[in-house]
C-alpha positions as CSV (number, residue, x, y, z in Angstrom):
1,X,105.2,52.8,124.3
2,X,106.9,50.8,121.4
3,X,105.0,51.4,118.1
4,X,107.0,49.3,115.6
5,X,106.2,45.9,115.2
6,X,109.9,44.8,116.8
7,X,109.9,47.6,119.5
8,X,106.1,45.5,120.7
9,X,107.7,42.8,120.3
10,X,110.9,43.1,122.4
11,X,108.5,44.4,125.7
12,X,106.4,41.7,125.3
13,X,109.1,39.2,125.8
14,X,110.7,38.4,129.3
15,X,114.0,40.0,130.4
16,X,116.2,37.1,129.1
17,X,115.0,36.7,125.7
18,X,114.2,40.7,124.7
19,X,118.1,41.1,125.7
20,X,118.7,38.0,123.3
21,X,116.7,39.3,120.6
22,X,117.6,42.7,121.1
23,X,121.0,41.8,120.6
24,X,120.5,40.3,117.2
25,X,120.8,41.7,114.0
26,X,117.5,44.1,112.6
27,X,116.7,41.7,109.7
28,X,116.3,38.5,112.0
29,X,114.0,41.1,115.0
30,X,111.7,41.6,112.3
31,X,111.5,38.5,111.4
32,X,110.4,37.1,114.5
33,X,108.1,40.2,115.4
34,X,106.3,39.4,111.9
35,X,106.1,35.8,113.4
36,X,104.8,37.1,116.4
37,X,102.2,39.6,115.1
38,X,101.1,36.1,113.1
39,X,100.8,34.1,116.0
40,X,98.6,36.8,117.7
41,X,96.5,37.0,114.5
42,X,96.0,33.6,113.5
43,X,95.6,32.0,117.3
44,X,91.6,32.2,118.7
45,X,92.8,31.9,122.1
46,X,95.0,34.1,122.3
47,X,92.3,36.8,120.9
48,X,89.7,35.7,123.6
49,X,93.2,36.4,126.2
50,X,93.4,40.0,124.3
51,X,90.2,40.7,125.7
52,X,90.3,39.9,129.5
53,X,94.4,41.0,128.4
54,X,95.9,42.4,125.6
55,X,99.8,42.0,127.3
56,X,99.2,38.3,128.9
57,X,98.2,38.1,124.9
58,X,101.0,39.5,123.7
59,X,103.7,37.9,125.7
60,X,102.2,34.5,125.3
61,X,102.3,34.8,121.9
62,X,106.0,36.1,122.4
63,X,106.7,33.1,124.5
64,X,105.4,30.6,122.0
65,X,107.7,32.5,119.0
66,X,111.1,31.8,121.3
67,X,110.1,28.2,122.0
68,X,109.9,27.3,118.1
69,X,113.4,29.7,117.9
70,X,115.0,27.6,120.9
């Protein structure tokens, strides 16, 4: 399992957007896995979702990061 903020962040993302992230330079993959580590911090929801399930959490937040990128 990933450790790293990006290497989280890349599995939690569906198939088409971790191979478009992954793709990008280092710089702008952290940059979006600090976004998404925000979103999962600041969003009550989503922290009720982490605890029924903390990867629907986690790729919800992911989702919501790629819609603001698209």
């Amino acid at each position: 399992m990933a450790k790293d903020a990006v290497g989280r962040f890349l599995a939690a993302l569906d198939p088409q957007h971790r191979e478009a992230v992954g793709g990008r330079p280092r710089e702008e993959q952290e940059r979006l896995a600090g976004a998404w580590e925000q979103e999962l911090e600041s969003d009550d929801e989503l922290d009720t979702l982490d605890e029924l399930s903390p990867p629907a959490a986690e790729a919800e937040a992911a989702r919501r990061v790629m819609a603001r990128e698209d």
